[in-house]
N, C-alpha and C positions, 0 to 999 in steps of 0.2 A: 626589479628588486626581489628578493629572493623573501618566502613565506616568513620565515623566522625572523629576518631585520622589521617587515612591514610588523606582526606583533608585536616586538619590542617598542615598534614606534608608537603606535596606538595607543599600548601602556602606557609608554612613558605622556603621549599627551592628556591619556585620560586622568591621569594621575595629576599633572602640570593645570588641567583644563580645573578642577573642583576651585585651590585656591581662585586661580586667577578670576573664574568667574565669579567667586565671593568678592572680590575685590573692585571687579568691575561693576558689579552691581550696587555696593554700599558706593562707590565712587557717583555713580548718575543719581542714585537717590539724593546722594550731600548736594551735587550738581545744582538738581530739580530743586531742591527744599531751599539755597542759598538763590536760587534764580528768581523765585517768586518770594521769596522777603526782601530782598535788596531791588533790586528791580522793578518788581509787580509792588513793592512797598505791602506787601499783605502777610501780617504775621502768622504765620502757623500757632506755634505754641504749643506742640504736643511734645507728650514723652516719648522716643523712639521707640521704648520696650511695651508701653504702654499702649501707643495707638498703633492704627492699622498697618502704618506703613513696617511691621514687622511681617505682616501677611503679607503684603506687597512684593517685599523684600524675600520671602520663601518661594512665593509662586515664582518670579521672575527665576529665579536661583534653580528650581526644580524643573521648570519649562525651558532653559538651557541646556541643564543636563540630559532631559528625555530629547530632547533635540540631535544631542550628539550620540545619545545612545541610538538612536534609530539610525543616521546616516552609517555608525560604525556596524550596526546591523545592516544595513545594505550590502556593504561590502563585504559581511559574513557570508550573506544570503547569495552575492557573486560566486563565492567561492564552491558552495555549494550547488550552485546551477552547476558551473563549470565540473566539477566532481559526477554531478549526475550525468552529465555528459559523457564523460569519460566511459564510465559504468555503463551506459547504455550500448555504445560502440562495441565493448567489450561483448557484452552479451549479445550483438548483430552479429559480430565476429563467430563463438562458441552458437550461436542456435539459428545461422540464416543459411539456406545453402548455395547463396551468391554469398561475394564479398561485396562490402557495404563500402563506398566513396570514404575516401581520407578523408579527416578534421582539418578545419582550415583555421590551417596555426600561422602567428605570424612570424615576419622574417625576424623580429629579433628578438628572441625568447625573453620573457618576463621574468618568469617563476619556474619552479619545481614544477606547478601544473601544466606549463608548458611544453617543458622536458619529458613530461611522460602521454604527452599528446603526440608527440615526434618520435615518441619510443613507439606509438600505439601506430603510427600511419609507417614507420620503417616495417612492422611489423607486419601489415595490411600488403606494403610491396612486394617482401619474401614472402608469402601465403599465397600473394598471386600468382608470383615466379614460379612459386610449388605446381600451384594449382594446372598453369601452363605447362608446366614440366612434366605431371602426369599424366594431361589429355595428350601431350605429343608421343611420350610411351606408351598410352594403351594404343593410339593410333599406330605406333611402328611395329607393338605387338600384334595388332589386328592383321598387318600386311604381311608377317613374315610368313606362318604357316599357309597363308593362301601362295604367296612364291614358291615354299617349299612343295607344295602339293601341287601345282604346277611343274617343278622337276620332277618328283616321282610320278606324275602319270604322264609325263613324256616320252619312259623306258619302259610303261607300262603299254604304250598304246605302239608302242615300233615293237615291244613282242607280241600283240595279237597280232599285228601284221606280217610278222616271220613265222609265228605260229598257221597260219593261215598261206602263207606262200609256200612253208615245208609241207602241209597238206595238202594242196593242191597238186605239190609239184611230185613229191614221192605214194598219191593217189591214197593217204590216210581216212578213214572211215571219221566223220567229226564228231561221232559219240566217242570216239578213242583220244580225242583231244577235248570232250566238252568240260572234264577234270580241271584242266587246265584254265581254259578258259575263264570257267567260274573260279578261280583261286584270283584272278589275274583283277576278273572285274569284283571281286568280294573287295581285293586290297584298294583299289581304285575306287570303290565307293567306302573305305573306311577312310579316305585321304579326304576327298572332300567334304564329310561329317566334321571335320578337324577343323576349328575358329580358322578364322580369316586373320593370318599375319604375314608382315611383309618387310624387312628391311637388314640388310645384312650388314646394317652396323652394331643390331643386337647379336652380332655372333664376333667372335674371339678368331683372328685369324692370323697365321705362322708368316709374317713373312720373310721372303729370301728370294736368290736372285733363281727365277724358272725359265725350264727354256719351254721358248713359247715354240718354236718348229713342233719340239715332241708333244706337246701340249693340244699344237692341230691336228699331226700325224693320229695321234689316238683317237681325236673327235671323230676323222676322217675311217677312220678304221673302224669304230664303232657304227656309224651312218653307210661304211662302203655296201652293205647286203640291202638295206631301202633304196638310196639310191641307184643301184644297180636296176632294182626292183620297177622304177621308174625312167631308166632310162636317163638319167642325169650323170653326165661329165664334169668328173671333179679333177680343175686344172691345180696344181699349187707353184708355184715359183716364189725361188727363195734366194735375197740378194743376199751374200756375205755366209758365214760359217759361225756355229754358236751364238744363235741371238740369244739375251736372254735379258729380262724384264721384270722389275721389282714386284714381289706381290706375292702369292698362295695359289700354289698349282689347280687347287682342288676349283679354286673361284673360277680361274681363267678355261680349265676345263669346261665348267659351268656354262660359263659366259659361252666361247665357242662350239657349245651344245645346244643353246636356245637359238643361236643366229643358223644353225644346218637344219635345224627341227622347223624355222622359221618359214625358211627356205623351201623345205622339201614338204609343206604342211600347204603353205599357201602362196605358195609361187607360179606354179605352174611353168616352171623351169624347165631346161633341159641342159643347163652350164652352169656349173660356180665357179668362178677363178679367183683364188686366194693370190696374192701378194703379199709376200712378208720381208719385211727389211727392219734394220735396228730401230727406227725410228716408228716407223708407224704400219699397219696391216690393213689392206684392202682386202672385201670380202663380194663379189659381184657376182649378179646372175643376173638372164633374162629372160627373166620371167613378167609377170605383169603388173610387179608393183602394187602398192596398196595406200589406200584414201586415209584420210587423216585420221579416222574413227580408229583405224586400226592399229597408229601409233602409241594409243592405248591399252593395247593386249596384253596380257602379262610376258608372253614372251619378250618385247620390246622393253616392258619395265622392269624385266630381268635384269636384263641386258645395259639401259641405261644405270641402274644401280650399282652396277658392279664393276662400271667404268667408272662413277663417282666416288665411290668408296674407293679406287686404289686409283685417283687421280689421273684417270685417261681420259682424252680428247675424244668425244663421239661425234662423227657426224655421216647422216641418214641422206642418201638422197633416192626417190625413188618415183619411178613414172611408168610409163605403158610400157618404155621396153626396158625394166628392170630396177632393179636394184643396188646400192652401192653405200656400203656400211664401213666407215674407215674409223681405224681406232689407231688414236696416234700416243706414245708414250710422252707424257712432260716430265717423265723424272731425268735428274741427269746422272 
């Protein structure tokens, strides 16, 4: 019943309650007074205005009323709990820095004070959702620049090593490169000074249909002077003519750069043989494979992210003699 009907009701009986209990009251006094002279045969004999039972007659009349005045005060006094309640929540809400448990309202709303108990715990659920939705954003912020700093000091650490191959090889004095060097490892320690974030679904990316051959051809051309460097045979076979696969060139470069960086870092390889057909690419070397701990690297969580965010099939398999990294397309 809704606040407004239940006052009007109260009114109205407190208003109905004065007669009637006047009525009832002069009715048992007539009662009592006609029971004990007819019955008990024992005359009274008094003036009603005159003797007591006019005092009688008030007390009883006034201890009625204070009777219902108190219960209907009770039910003020509910109303009031129930408000205080409200108010409290509220101020858990504004000054705790948990969220405080939903009010436990029942399933079939009463009143207005219930409706706003149901407004107060919808409200408590979106706060939470919020609440959830910013820890999972600062988390995918915290992970992006740690990825990203992860791919720029991967072209940072293959030119100290060509930096250092060209040395070697054309007999350069290393004060005439140490320039360099410090330029190389300055930017390389301003990358890692950079928050830790990580996810590339906080980035905006163009997609369209790339072709993934030239995609590898460039990875492969980039990595050709390390590899070389290492004595690593890089095979590629390619079924069919124009593959090309939905997505953003820049990612699948990306992607194709941490698995030859992966390779050529901690393999101990001396073969990659690429496979690539419309459907799916194989990536294989044998080299010596890596323990579970290292599935965890960021290169590997490059790698898986970036097949998740453009909906490709990753699967790893890798043991003593080697490696074998297949990524297969489910777009059609």
């Amino acid at each position: 019943m809704r606040l407004l009907k239940k006052y009007y009701m109260f009114m109205g009986l407190g208003l109905l309650s004065i007669p009637l209990v006047f009525l009832a009251i002069n009715s048992m006094i007539l009662l009592c007074i006609l029971f004990i002279e007819k019955v008990l045969g024992y005359p009274i004999g008094l003036n009603f205005k005159s003797s007591g039972l006019t005092i009688i007659f008030y007390i009883f009349f006034f201890l009625i009323l204070i009777t219902l005045v108190i219960i209907a005060s009770r039910y003020v006094y509910k109303i009031v709990n129930r408000l205080r309640l409200l108010n409290d929540k509220l101020l858990d809400i504004a000054n705790s820095d948990k969220l405080p448990n939903k009010l436990d309202i029942p399933t079939h709303i009463n009143d207005e004070i219930d409706e706003v108990g149901q407004s107060i715990n919808i409200l408590i659920d979106r706060l939470r959702f919020r609440e959830l939705e910013i820890i999972e954003n600062k988390k995918q912020e915290q992970n992006y620049i740690n990825q990203l700093a992860h791919d720029i000091n991967t072209p940072l650490t293959a030119l100290n090593l060509e930096l250092y191959q060209l040395g070697f090889q054309y007999q350069i004095n290393d004060n005439d490169i140490e320039l360099s060097y410090e330029k190389i490892n300055y930017i390389s320690n301003l990358i890692k000074a950079l928050p830790n974030k990580d996810d590339i679904s906080k980035f905006y990316t163009f997609n369209h249909q790339v072709d993934i051959q030239a995609c590898i051809n460039t990875t492969i051309d980039k990595w050709h002077y390390l590899l070389d460097s290492k004595n690593i045979l890089t095979i590629l076979n390619v079924e069919g003519n124009c593959i090309y696969w939905h997505g953003d060139q820049l990612w699948y470069e990306r992607l194709f750069d941490n698995i030859i960086s992966n390779v050529y870092k901690h393999s101990n390889s001396s073969r990659i043989t690429i496979y690539l057909n419309e459907n799916y690419i194989t990536i294989q070397d044998n080299g010596i494979g890596f323990n579970d701990m290292s599935t965890k690297s960021k290169g590997l969580t490059i790698i898986k992210d970036i097949c998740e965010r453009f909906s490709l099939k990753l699967n790893i398999k890798s043991d003593s003699n080697g490696t074998i990294i297949t990524i297969e397309n489910n777009r059609e």
